[in-house]
Structures are given as structure tokens and as C-alpha cells.
C-alpha positions as a LaTeX table, in Angstrom:
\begin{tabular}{lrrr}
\hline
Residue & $x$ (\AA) & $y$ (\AA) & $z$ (\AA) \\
\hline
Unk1 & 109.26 & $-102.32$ & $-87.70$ \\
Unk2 & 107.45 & $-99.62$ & $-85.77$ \\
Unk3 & 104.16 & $-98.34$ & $-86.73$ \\
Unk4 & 103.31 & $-94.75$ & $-86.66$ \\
Unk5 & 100.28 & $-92.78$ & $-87.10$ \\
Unk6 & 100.83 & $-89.02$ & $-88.38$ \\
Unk7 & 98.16 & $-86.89$ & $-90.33$ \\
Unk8 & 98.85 & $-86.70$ & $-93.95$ \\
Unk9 & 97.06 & $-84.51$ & $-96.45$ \\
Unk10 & 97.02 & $-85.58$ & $-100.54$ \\
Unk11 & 97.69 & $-83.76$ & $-103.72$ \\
Unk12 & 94.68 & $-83.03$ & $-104.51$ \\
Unk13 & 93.65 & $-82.07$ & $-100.96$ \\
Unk14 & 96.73 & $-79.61$ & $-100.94$ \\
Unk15 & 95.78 & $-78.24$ & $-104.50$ \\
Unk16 & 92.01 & $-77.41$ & $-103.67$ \\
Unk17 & 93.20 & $-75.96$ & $-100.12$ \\
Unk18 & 95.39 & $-73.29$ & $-101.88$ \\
Unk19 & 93.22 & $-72.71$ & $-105.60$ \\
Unk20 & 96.22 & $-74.46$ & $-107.27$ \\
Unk21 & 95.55 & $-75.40$ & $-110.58$ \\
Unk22 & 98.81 & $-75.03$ & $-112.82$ \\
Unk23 & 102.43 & $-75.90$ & $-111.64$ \\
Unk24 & 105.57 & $-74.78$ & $-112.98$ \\
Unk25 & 107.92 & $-77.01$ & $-111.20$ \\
Unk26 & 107.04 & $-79.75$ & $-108.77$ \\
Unk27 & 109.94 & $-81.72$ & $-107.27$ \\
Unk28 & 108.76 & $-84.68$ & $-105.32$ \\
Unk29 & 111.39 & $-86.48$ & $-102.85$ \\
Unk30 & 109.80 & $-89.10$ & $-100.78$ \\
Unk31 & 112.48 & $-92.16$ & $-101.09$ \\
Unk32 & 111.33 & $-94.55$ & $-102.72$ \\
Unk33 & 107.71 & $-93.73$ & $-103.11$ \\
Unk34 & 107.66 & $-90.31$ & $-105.71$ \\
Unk35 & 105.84 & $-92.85$ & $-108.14$ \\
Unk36 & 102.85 & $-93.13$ & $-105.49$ \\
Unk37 & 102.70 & $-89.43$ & $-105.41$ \\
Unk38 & 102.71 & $-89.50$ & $-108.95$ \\
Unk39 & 100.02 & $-92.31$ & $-109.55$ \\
Unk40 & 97.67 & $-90.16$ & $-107.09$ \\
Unk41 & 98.08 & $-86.87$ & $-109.62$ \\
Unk42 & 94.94 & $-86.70$ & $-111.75$ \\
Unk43 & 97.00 & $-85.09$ & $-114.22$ \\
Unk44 & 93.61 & $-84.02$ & $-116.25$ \\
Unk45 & 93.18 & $-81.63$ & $-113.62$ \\
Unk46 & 96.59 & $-79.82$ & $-113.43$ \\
Unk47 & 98.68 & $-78.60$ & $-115.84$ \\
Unk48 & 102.07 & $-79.18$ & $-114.56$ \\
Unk49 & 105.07 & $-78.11$ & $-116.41$ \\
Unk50 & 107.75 & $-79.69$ & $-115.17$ \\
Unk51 & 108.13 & $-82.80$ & $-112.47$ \\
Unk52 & 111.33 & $-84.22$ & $-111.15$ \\
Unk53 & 110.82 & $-86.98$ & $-108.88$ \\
Unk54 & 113.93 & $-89.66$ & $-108.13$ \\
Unk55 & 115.13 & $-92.65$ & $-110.12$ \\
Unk56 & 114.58 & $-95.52$ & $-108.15$ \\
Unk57 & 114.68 & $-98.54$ & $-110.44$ \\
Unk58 & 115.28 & $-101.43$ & $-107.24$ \\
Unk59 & 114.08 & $-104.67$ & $-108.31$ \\
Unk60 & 110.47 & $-105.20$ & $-106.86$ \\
Unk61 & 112.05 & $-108.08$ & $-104.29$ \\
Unk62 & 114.03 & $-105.55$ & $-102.21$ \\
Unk63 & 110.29 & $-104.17$ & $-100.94$ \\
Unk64 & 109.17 & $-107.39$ & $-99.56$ \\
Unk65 & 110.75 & $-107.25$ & $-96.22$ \\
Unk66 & 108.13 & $-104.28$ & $-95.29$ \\
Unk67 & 106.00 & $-104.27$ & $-98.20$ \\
Unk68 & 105.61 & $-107.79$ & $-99.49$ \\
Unk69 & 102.03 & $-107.01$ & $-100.33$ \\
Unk70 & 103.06 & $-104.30$ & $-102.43$ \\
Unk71 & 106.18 & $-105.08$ & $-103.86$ \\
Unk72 & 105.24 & $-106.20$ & $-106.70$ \\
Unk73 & 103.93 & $-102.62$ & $-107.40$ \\
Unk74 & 107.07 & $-100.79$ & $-106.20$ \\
Unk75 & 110.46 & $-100.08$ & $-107.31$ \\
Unk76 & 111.59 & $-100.37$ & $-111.29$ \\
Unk77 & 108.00 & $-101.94$ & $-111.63$ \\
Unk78 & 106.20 & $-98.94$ & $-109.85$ \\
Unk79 & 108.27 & $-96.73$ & $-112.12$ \\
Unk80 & 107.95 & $-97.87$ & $-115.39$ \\
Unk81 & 104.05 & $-97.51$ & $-114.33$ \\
Unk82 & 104.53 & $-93.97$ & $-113.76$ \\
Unk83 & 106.36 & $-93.38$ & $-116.71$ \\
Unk84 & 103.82 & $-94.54$ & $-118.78$ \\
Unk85 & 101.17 & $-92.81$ & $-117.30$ \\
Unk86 & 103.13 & $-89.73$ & $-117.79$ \\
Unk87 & 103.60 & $-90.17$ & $-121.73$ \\
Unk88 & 100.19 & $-90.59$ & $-122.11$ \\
Unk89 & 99.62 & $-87.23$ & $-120.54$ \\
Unk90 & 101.99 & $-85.74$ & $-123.16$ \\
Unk91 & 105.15 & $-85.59$ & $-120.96$ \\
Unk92 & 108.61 & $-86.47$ & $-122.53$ \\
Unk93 & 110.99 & $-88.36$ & $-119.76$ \\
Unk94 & 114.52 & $-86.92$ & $-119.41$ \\
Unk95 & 117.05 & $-88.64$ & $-117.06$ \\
Unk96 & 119.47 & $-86.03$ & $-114.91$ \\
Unk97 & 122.01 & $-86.47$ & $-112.61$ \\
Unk98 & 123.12 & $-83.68$ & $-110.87$ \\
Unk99 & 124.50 & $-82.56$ & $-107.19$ \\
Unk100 & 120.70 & $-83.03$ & $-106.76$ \\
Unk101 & 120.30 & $-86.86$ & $-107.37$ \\
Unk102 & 119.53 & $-89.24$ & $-110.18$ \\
Unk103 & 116.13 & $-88.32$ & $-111.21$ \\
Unk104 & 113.86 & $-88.53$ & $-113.78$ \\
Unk105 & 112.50 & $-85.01$ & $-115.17$ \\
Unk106 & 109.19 & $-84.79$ & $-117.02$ \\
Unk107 & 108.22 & $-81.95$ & $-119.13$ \\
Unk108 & 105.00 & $-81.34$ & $-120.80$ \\
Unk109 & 104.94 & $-80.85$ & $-124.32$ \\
Unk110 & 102.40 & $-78.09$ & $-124.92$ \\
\hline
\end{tabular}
């Protein structure tokens, strides 16, 4: 494995950069690690409509070759985390499969 240090800005970072409050549609595609993204969304703060992020239900063991530390925390287990947190935040969880991908969609009920 190579290591490699870029710059990264967060959510939140993004969101107070631009005055972005509300969110129609947020599609987040970062293999393997949408439910990250997710878990770092105070989702108190923002009212976002709708979020698609992929459907990546891998056992936790096929992370422990470069995340062992973590694994435990990604994949199906990382997900179902996610999932949760979303429901509680009033979101219903839709499955789709389309030319896009096989992702999870999450709508708010208002």
C-alpha cells in the first residue's frame, strides 16, 4: 500500500463555505466509504431531501487487509449503522438499481 497525503475539506466545512443549509439531492459515490460521509452529516443541521449513496453490504472481513483497525466498522456493518441513523432522522430507505448502481435512496418524510 502507498500512502498519500492530499487536502480534503468535510461536509460541514463545504456547507458553511457556500451558506448551504437545505439539499434537494445529494448523491455521494466514494466506494466503499458513502456511510463515513454519511456518519459525518449532522443531519440536525441540514435538511436534506433526498440522499443516494451505494449499497455496499461486504462482510466487515474483506476490510482487514487495509483497514483491520476499522473493519469492524465498515462494510454491511458500517451500513446498517448508517441506516439507522438515517431512520431516526425521519428518512425512509428505498433500494434502486439502475444504469446508475445498486444504491440505497433515502428520502425525508416531511
Amino acid at each position: 500500500m502507498v500512502k498519500i497525503t492530499t487536502k480534503s475539506i468535510t461536509f460541514d466545512e463545504t456547507c458553511r463555505l457556500h451558506n448551504i443549509t437545505t439539499i434537494q439531492y445529494l448523491q455521494i459515490d466514494t466506494e466503499g466509504f458513502d456511510s463515513e460521509i454519511i456518519k459525518m452529516i449532522d443531519l440536525s443541521k441540514y435538511t436534506i431531501t433526498n440522499i443516494r449513496f451505494e449499497k455496499w453490504n461486504f462482510n466487515p472481513e474483506c476490510f482487514t487487509k487495509h483497514n483491520n483497525d476499522l473493519s469492524n466498522e465498515l462494510g454491511m456493518n458500517c451500513v446498517n449503522s448508517v441506516i439507522n441513523k438515517l431512520k431516526m432522522h425521519s428518512y425512509s430507505i428505498n433500494e434502486i438499481n439502475d444504469s446508475d448502481g445498486n444504491d440505497y435512496v433515502a428520502v425525508l418524510n416531511q
